[in-house]
N, CA, C and O atoms as CSV, one atom per row, in Angstrom:
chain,resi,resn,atom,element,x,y,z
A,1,UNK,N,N,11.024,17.239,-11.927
A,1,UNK,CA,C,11.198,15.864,-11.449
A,1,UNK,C,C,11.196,15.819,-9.921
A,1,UNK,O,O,10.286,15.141,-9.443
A,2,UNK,N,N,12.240,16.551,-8.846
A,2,UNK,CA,C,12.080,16.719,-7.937
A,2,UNK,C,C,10.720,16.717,-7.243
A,2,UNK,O,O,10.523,15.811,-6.434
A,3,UNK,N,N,9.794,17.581,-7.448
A,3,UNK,CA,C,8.207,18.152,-7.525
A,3,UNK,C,C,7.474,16.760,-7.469
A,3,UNK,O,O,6.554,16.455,-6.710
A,4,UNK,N,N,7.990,16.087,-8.298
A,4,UNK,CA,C,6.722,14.976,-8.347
A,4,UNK,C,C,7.187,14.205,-7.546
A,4,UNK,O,O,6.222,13.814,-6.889
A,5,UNK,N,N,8.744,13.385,-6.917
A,5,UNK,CA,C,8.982,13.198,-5.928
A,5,UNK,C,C,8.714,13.198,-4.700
A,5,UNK,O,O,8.658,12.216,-3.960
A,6,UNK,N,N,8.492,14.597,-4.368
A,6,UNK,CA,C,7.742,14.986,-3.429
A,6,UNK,C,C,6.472,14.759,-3.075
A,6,UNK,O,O,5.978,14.631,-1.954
A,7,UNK,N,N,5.744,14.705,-4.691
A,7,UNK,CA,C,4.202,14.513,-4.279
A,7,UNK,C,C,3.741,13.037,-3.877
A,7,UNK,O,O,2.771,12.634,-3.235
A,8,UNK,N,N,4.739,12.427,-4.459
A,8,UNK,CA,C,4.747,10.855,-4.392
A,8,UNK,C,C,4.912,10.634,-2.864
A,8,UNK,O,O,4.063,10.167,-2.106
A,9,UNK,N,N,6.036,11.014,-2.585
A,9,UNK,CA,C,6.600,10.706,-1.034
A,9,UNK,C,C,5.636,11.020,-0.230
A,9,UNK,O,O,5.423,10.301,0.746
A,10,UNK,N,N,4.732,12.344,-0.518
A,10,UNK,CA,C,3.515,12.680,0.477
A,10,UNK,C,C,2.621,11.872,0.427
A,10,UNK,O,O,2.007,11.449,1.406
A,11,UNK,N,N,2.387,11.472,-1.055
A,11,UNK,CA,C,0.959,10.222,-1.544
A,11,UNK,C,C,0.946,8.894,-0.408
A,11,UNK,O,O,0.035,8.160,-0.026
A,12,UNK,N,N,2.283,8.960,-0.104
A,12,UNK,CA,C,2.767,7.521,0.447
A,12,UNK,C,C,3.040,7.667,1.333
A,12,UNK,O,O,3.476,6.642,1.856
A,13,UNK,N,N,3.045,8.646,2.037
A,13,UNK,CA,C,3.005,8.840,3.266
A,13,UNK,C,C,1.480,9.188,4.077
A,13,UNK,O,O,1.574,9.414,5.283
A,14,UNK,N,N,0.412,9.225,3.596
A,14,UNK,CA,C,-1.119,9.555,4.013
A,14,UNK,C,C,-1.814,8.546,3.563
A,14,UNK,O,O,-3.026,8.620,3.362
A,15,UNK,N,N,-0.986,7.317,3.324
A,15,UNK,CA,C,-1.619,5.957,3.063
A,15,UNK,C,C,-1.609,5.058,4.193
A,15,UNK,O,O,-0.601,5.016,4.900
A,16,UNK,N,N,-2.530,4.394,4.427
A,16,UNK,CA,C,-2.944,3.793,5.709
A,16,UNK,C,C,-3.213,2.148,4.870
A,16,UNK,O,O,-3.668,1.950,3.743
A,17,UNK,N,N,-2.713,1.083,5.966
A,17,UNK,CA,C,-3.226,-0.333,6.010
A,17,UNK,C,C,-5.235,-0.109,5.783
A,17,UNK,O,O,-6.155,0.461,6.370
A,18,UNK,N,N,-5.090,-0.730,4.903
A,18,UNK,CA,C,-6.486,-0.580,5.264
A,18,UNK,C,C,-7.131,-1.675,5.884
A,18,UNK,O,O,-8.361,-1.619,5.869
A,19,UNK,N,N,-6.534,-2.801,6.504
A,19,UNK,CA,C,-6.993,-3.865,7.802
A,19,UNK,C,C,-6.460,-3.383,9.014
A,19,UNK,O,O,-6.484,-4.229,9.908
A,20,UNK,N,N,-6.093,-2.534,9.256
A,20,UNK,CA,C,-5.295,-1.689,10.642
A,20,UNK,C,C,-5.542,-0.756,10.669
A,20,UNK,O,O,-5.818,-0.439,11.825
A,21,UNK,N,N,-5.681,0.450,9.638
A,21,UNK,CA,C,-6.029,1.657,9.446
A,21,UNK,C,C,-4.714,2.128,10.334
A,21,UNK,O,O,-4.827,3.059,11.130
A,22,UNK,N,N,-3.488,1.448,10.155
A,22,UNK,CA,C,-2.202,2.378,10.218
A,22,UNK,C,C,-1.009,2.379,9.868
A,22,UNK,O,O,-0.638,1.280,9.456
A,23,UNK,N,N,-0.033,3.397,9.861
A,23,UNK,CA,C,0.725,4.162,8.777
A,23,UNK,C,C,1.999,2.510,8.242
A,23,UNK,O,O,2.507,1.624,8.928
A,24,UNK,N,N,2.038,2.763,7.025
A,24,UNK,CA,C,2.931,2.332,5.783
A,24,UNK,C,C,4.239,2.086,6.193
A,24,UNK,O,O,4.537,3.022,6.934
A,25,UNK,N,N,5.093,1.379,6.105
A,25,UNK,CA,C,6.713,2.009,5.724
A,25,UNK,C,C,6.423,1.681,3.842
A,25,UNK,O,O,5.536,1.065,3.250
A,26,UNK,N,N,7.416,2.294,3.460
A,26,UNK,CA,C,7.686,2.724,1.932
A,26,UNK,C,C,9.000,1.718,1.999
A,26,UNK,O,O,9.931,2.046,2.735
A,27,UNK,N,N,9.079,0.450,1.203
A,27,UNK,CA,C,10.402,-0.301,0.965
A,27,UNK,C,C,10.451,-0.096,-0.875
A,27,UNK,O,O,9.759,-0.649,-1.730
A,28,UNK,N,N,11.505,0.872,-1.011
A,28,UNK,CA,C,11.637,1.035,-2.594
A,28,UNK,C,C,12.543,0.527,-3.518
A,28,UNK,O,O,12.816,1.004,-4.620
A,29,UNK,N,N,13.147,-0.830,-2.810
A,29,UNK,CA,C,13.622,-1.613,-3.578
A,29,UNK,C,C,12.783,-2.386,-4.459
A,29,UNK,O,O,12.802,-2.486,-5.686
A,30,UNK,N,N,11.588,-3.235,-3.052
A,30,UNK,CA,C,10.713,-4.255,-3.274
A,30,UNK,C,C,9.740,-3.338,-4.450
A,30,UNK,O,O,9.321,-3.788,-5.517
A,31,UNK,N,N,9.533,-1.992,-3.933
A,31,UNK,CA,C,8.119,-1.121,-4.894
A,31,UNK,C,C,6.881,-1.471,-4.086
A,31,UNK,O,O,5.790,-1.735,-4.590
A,32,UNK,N,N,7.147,-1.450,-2.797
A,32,UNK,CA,C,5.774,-2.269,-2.061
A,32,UNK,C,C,5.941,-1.452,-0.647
A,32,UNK,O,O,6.989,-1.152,-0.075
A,33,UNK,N,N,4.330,-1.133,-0.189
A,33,UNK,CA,C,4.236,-0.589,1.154
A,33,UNK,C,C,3.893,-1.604,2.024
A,33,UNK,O,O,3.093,-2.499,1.752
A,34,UNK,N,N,4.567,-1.460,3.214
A,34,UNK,CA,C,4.875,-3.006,4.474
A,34,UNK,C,C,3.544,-2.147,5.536
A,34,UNK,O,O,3.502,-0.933,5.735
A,35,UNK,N,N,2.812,-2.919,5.946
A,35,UNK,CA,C,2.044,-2.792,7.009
A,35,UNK,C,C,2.566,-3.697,8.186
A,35,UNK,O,O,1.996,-4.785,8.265
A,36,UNK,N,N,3.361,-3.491,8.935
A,36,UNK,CA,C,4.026,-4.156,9.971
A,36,UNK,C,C,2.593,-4.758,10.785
A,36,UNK,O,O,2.088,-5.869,10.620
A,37,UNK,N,N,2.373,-4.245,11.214
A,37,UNK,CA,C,0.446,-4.669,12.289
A,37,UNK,C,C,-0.508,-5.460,11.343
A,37,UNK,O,O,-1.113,-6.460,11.729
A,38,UNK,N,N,-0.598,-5.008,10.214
A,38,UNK,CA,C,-1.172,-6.660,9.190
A,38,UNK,C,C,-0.221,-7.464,9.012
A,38,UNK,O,O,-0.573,-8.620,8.779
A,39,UNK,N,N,0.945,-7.246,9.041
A,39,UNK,CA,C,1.887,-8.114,8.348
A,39,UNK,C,C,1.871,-8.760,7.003
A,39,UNK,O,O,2.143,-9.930,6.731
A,40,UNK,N,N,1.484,-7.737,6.167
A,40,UNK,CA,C,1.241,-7.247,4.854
A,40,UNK,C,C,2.151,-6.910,3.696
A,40,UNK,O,O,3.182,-6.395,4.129
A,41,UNK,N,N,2.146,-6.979,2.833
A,41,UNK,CA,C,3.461,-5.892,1.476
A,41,UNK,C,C,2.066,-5.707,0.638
A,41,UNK,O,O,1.236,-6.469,0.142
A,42,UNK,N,N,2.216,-4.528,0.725
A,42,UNK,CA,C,1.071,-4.254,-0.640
A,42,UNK,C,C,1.916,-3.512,-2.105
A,42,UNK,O,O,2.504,-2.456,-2.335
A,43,UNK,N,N,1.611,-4.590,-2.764
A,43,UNK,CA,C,2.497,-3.820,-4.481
A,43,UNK,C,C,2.486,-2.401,-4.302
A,43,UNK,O,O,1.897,-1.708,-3.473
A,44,UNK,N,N,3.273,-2.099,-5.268
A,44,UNK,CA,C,3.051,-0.823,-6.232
A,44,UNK,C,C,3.781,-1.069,-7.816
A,44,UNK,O,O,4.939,-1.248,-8.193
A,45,UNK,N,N,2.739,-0.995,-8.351
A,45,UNK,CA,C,2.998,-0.718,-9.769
A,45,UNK,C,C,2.493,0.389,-10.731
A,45,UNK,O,O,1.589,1.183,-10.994
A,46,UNK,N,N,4.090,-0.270,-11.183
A,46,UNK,CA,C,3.108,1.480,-12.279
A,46,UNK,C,C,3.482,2.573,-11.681
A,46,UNK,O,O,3.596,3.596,-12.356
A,47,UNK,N,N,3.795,2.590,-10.065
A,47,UNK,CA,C,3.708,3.859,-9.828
A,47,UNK,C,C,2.455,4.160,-8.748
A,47,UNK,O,O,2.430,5.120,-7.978
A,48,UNK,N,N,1.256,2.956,-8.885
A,48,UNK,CA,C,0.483,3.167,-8.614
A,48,UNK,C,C,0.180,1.995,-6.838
A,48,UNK,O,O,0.151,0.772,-6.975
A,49,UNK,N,N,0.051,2.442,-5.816
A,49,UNK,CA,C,-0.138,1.266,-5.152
A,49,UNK,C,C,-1.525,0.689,-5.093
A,49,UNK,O,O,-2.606,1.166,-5.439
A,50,UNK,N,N,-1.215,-0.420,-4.582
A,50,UNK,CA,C,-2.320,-1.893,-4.896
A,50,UNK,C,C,-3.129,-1.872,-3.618
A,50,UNK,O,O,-2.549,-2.694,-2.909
A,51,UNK,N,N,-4.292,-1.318,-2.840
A,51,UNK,CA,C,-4.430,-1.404,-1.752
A,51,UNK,C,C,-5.350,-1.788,-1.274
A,51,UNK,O,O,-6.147,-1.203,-0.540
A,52,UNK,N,N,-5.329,-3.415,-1.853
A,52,UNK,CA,C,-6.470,-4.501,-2.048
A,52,UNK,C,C,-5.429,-5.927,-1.035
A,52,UNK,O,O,-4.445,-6.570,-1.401
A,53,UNK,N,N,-6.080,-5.958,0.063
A,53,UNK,CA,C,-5.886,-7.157,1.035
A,53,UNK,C,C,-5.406,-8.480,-0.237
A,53,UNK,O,O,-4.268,-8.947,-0.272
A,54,UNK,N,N,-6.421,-8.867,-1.107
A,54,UNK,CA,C,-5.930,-9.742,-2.081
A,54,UNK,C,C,-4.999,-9.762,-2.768
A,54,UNK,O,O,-4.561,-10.797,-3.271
A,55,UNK,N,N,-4.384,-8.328,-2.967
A,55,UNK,CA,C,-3.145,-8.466,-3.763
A,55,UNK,C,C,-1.845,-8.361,-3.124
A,55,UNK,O,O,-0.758,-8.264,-3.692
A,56,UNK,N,N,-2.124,-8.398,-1.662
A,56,UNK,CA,C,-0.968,-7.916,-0.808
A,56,UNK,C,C,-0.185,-9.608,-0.586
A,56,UNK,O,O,-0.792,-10.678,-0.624
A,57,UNK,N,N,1.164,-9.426,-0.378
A,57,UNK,CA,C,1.303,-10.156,-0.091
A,57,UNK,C,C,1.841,-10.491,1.253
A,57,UNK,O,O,2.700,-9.734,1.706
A,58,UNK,N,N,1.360,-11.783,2.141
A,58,UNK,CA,C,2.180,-11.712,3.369
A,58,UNK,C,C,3.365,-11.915,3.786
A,58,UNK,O,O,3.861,-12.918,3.273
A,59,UNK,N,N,4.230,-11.209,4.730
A,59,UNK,CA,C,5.525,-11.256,5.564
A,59,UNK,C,C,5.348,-12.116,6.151
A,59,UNK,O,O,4.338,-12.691,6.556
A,60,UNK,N,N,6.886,-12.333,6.275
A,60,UNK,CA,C,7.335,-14.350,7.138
A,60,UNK,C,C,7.006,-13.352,8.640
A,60,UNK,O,O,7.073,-13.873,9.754
């Protein structure tokens, strides 16, 4: 369990805005990566993140 933790945390950490092309914060309450410079939340579900401009949603 630990192990996959890890791999996750790395997955999500080498993920980039892709309208900025830069780095994520990880908010794991929401389940969503914040692009502060798009001013962005992009889902994650499943486990899986969403890293489609259309499905993101925007910050006030």
């Amino acid at each position: 369990m630990t192990e996959t933790l890890v791999a996750d945390r790395r997955m999500l950490e080498a993920l980039v805005c892709p309208l900025t092309q830069t780095t994520l914060s990880y908010d794991a309450d929401k389940q969503e990566l914040i692009s502060k410079a798009a001013k962005l939340a992009f889902p994650i579900r499943n486990g899986i993140p969403v890293m489609l401009v259309d499905e993101a949603r925007p910050l006030d």
